[in-house]
C-alpha positions as CSV (number, residue, x, y, z in Angstrom):
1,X,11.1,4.0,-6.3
2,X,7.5,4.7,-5.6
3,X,5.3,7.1,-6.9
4,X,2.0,9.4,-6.6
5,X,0.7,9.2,-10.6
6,X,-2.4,11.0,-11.5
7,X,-4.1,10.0,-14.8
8,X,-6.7,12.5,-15.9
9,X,-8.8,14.0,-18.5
10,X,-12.2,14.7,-19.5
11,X,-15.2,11.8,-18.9
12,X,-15.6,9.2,-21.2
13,X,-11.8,8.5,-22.0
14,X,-11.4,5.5,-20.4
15,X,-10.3,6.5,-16.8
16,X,-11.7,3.9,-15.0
17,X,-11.0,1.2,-17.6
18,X,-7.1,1.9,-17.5
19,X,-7.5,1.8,-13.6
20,X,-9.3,-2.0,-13.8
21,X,-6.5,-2.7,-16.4
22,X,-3.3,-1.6,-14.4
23,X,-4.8,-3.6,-11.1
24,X,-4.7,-6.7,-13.8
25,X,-1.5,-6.0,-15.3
26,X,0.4,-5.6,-11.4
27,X,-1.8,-8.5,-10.3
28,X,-0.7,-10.4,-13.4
29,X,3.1,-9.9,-12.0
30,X,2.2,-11.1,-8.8
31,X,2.2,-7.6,-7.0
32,X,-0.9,-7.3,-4.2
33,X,-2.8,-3.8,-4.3
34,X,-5.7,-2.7,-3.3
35,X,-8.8,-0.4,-5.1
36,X,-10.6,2.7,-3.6
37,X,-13.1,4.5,-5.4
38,X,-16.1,7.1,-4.6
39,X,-19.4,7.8,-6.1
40,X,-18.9,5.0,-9.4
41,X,-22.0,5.5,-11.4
42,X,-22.6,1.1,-10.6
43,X,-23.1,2.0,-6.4
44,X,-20.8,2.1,-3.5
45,X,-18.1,0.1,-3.6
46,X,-17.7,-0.7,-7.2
47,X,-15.4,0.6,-9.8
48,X,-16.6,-0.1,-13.1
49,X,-16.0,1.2,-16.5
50,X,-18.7,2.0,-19.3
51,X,-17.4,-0.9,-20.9
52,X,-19.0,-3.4,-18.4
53,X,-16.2,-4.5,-16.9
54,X,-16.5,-3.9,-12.7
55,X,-14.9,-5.3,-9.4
56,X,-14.6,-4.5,-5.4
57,X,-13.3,-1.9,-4.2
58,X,-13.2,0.5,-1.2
59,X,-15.7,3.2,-1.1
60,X,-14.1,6.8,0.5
61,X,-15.8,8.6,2.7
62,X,-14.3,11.7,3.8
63,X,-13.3,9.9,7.4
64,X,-11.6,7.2,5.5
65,X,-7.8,8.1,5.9
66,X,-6.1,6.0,3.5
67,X,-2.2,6.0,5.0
68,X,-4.0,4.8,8.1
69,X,-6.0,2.3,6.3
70,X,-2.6,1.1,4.4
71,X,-1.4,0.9,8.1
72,X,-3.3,-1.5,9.1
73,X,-3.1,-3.4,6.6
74,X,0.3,-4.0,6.6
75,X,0.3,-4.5,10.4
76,X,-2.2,-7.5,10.1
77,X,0.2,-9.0,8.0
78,X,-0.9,-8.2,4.9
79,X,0.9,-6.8,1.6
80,X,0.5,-4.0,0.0
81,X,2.2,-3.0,-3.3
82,X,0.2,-0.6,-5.0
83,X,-3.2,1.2,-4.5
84,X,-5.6,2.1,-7.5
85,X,-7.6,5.2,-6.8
86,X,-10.2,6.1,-9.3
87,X,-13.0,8.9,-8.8
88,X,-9.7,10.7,-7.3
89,X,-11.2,14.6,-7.7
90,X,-14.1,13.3,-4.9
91,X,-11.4,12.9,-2.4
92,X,-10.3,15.5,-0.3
93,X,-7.2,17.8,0.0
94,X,-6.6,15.8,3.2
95,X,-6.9,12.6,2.0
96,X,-4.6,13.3,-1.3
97,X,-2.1,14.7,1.0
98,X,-2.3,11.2,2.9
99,X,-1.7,9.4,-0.8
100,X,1.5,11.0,-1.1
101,X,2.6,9.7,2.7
102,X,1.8,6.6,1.3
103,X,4.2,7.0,-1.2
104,X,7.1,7.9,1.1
105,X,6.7,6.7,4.3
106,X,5.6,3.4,3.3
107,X,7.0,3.0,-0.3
108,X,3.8,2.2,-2.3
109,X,3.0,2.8,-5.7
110,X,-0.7,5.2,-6.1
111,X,-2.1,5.4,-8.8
112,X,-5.0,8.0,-9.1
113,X,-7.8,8.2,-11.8
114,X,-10.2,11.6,-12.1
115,X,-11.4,14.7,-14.1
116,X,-9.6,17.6,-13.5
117,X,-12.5,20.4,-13.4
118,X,-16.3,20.6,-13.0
119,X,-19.0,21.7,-14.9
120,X,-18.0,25.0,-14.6
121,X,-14.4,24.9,-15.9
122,X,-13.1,24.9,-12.0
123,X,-10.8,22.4,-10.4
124,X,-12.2,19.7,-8.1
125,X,-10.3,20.6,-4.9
126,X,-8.8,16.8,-5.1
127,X,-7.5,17.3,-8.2
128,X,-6.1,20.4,-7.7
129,X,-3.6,19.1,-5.0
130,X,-3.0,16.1,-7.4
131,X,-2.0,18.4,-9.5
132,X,0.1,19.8,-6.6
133,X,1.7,16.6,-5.1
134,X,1.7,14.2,-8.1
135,X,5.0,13.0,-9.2
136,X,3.7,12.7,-12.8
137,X,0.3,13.3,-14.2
138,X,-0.1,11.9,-17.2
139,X,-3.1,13.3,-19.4
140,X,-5.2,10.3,-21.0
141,X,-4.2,10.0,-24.9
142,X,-7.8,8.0,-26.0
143,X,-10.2,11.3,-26.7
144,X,-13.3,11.6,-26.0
145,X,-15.3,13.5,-28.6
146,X,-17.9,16.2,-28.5
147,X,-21.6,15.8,-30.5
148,X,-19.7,17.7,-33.3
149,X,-16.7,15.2,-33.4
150,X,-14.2,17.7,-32.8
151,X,-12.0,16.6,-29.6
152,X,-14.0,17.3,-26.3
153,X,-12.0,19.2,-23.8
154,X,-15.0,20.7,-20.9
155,X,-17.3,18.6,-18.7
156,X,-20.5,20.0,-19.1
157,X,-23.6,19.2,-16.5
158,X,-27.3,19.5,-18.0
159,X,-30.9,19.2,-16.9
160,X,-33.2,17.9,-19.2
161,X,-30.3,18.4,-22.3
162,X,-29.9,22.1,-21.5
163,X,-26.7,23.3,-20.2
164,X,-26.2,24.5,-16.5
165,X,-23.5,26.3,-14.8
166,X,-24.9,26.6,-11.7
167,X,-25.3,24.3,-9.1
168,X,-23.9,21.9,-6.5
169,X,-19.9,20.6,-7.3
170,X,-20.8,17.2,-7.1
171,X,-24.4,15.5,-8.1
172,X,-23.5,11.8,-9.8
173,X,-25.6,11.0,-12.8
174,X,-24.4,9.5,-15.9
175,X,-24.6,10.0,-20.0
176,X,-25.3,7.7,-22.4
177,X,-25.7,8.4,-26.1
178,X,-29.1,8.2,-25.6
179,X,-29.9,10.2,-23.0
180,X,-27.7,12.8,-23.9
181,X,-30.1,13.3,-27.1
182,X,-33.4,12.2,-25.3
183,X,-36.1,14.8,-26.6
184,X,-40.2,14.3,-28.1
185,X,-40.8,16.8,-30.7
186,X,-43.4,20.0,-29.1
187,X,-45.3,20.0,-32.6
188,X,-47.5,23.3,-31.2
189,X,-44.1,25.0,-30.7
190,X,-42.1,23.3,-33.6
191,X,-39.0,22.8,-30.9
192,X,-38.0,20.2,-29.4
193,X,-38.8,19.8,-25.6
194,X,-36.6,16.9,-23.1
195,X,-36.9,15.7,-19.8
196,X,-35.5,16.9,-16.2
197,X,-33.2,14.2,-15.7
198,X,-30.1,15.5,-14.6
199,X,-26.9,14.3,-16.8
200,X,-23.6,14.9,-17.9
201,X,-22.2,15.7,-21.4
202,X,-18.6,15.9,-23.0
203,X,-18.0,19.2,-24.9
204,X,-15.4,20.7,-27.5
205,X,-14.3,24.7,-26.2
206,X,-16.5,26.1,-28.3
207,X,-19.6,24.2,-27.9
208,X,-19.5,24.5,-23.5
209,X,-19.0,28.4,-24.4
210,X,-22.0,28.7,-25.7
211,X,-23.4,26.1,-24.2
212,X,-24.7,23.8,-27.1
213,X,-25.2,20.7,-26.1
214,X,-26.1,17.3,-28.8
215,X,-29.9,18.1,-27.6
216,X,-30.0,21.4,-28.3
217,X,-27.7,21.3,-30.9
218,X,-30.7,21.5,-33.7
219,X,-32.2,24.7,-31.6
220,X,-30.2,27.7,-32.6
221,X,-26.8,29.2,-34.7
222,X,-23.8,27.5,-33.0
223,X,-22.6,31.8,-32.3
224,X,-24.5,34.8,-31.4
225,X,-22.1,36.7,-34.1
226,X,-23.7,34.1,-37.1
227,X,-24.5,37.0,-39.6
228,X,-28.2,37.4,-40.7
229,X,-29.5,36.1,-44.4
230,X,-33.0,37.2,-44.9
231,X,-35.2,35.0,-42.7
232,X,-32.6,34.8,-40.2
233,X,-30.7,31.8,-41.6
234,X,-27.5,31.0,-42.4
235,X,-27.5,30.3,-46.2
236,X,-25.0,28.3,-48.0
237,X,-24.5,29.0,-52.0
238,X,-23.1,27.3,-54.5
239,X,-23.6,29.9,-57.2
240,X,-20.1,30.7,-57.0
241,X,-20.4,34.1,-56.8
């Protein structure tokens, strides 16, 4: 029996390399499907992973509607087992209810792929109604990890390695390990000053509370509640008293 799956969880946990790896595995059993995807950080078009690996794919536009699209498809004689959806919290409510007609008007397997909330802790709207419709969501079991190496749980968006919470939903930019740290040291002001660049930055609870990010990490007490030692420090003793 068909179903409407959505795999989530936070960036970096291998999302869209378990999509490009369960297109293998039903290709590898002969089953036919085809890949949508929007805004992948390789261009239009493209699903790809942060692992390298990449292939075609459909890019959604809010017109496309995809039981239509499966439609015709299967009218010009083609098959249709299975469709892989990654970037799934870019579609819209419309177009996740037309996933699920998929489903059980025409008996395909969907398989989606997204985050579940933005950078401000709130649902994508095409999550949400995932989260609604799905037969199963299955939550991703590899874990991403914030700068601290506890388990990161929040998406966090920052300009120039500083936090925001304000802002368009959707602006694609990407993280890498070395952006997400990218600073020159202000010798005049003994801090550390980055660049604008906009990115995006996996975060423990804690750390997106207070908004510490790996850049500014080195730029203040982790808490507002760290109590004062003298010069304003935290000291650590070994004196054993």
């Amino acid at each position: 029996m068909a179903e409407l799956v959505f795999f989530s969880g936070t960036m970096d946990c291998g999302k869209s390399t378990l999509a490009l790896q369960m297109d293998h595995n039903h290709g590898a059993r002969g089953r036919q499907g085809l890949i949508f995807t929007r805004n992948d950080r390789a261009g239009a078009a493209t699903l790809s992973s942060r692992l390298g690996l990449a292939t075609q794919a459909v890019e959604v536009g809010d017109g496309l509607d995809f039981h239509a699209h499966v439609v015709a498809e299967l009218s010009a004689g083609g098959r249709c087992d299975y469709l892989i959806c990654d970037e799934a919290q870019f579609f819209t409510t419309e177009q996740v209810d037309q996933l699920a007609r998929v489903v059980d008007d025409l008996g395909v397997d969907v398989f989606t792929f997204g985050i579940t909330t933005d950078f401000r802790t709130k649902l994508f709207p095409g999550s949400q109604r995932l989260i609604e419709l799905a037969d199963r969501v299955e939550v991703l079991q590899v874990e991403a990890l914030c700068w601290c190496g506890s388990r990161a749980t929040h998406n966090a968006r920052t300009v120039g390695g500083v936090m925001v919470v304000e802002g368009a939903q959707v602006v694609v930019g990407d993280v890498t390990a070395e952006e997400a740290v990218r600073s020159t040291s202000n010798k005049g002001g003994g801090g550390r000053r980055v660049g604008d660049e906009v990115g995006y930055e996996v975060l423990c609870r804690r750390h997106h509370i207070h908004r510490v990010t790996a850049a500014t990490s080195g730029a203040g007490a982790l808490s507002p509640d760290v109590l004062p030692f003298g010069n304003g420090d935290p000291v650590c003793s070994n004196s054993g008293s």
